[in-house]
FIZA-388438 format. One record per residue (C-alpha): residue in one letter; y, z negated, x. Coordinates in steps of 0.05 Angstrom, whole numbers. Layout:
N
  rest      py      pz      px
     A       Y       Z       X
...
This chain:
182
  rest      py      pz      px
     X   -1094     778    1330
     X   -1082     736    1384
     X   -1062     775    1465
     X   -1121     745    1500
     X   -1109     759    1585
     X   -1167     767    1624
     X   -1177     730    1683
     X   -1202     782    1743
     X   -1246     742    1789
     X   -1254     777    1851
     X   -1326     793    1882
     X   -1347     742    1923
     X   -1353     757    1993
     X   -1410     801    2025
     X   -1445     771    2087
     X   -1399     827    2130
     X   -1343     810    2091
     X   -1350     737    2106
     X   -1366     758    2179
     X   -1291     791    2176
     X   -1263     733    2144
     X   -1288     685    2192
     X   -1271     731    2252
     X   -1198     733    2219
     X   -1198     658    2217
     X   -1217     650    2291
     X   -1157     703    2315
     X   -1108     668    2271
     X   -1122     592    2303
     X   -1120     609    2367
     X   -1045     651    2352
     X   -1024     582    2320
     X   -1050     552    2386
     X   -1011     596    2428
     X    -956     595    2391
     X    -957     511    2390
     X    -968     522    2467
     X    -903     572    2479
     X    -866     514    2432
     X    -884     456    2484
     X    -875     513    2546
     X    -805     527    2513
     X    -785     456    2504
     X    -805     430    2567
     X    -781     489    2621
     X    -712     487    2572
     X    -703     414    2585
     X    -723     423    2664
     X    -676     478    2661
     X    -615     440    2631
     X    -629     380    2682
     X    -633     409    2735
     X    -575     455    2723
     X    -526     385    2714
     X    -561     354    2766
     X    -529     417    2813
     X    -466     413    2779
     X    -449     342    2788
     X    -480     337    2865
     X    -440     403    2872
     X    -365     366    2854
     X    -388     305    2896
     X    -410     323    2963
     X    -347     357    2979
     X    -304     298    2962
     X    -350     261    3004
     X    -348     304    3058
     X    -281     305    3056
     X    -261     231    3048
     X    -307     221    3118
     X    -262     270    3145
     X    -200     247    3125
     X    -206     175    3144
     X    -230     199    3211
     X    -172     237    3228
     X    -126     189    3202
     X    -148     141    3253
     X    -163      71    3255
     X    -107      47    3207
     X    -140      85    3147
     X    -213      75    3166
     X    -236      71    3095
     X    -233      97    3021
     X    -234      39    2969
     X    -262      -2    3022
     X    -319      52    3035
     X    -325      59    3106
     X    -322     129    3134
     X    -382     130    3162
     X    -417     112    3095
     X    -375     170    3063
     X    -410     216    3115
     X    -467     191    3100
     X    -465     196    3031
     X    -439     263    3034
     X    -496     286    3075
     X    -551     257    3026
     X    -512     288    2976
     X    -522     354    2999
     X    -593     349    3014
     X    -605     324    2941
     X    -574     391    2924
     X    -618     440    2968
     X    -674     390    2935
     X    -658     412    2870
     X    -639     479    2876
     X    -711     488    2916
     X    -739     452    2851
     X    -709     515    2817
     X    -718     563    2861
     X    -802     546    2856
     X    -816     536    2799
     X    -757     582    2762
     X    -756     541    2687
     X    -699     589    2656
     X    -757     653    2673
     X    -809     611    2639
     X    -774     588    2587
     X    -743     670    2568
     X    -815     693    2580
     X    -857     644    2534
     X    -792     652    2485
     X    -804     726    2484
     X    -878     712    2477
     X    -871     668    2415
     X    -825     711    2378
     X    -877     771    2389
     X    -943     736    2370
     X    -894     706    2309
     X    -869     775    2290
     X    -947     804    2306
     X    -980     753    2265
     X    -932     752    2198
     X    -934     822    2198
     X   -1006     831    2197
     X    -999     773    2142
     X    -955     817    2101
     X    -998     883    2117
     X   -1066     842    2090
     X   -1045     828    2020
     X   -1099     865    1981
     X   -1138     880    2027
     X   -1208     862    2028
     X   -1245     840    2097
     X   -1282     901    2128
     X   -1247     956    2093
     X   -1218    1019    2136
     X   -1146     991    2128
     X   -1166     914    2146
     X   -1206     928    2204
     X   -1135     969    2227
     X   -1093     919    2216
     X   -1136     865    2256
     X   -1142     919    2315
     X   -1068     919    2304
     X   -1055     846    2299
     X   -1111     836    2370
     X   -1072     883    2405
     X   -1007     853    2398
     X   -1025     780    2406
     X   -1061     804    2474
     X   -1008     848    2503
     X    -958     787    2489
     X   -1009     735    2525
     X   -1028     792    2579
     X    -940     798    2587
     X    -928     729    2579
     X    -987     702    2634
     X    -961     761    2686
     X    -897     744    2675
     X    -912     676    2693
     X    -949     686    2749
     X    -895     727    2779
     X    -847     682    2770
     X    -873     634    2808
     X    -898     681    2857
     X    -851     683    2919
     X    -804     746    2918
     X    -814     793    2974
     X    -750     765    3002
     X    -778     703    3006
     X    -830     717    3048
């Protein structure tokens, strides 16, 4: 006698259970569309971030020395009027636009604050991440419209908006003037 396995087919889908099916499908594309928007959000406030951040740090070592070769060939006097042929005046100069290129930048990053973006919509990503394979895990076996299905998609909603709701208000008050500021 031969061990014959049968093959279970499950039921095919009622009309609700298709209803909850195609409800599921709508909830999980627009998490993959957040979660493709927080990628591009992290990418692009990270790399603003980093740029910015050099672009401080190297106009931060070079004003000075500006600044202070201007000075120094000045108060030397006319015999050392220049540094490598740069004359003092130009070093002032330079100096000067130096310094506003750094207030420039820093206001860049004051405004528009790219590491706060970039923490919030990295917090948001790993949430709706964590939210949505969770909920993955938690829906193996379960079929669409049952008791424990429709919890897990209230629990799956919930979580995917509270990380939007955070991430948006975050956002917003980020680039929101502090009461400082004002």
């Amino acid at each position: 006698m031969t061990d014959v396995q049968t093959l279970m087919v499950p039921p095919s889908f009622t009309s609700d259970q298709a209803k909850y099916d195609e409800r599921e499908n709508e909830l999980l594309e627009a998490i993959s569309q957040s979660l493709d928007y927080y990628r591009d959000e992290i990418a692009v406030a990270g790399d603003w971030h980093r740029k910015l951040s050099v672009a401080t740090m190297v106009l931060s070592v070079l004003a000075p020395v500006f600044v202070a070769g201007s000075a120094s060939t000045s108060v030397a006097g006319p015999v050392s009027a220049s540094i490598l042929g740069i004359p003092s005046t130009v070093l002032a100069s330079i100096g000067i636009l130096l310094t506003l290129a750094i207030a420039l930048v820093e206001g860049v990053k004051r405004i528009y604050k790219y590491s706060d973006r970039w923490a919030s919509a990295y917090t948001a990503k790993l949430a709706v991440k964590r939210a949505r394979e969770t909920y993955k895990f938690n829906r193996i076996g379960l079929i669409p419209g049952s008791e424990d299905w429709k919890q897990n998609f209230r629990t799956l909603e919930a979580a995917f908006e509270g990380a939007t709701n955070a991430q948006t208000r975050d956002f917003f008050t980020t680039v929101q003037p502090s009461k400082a500021e004002q």
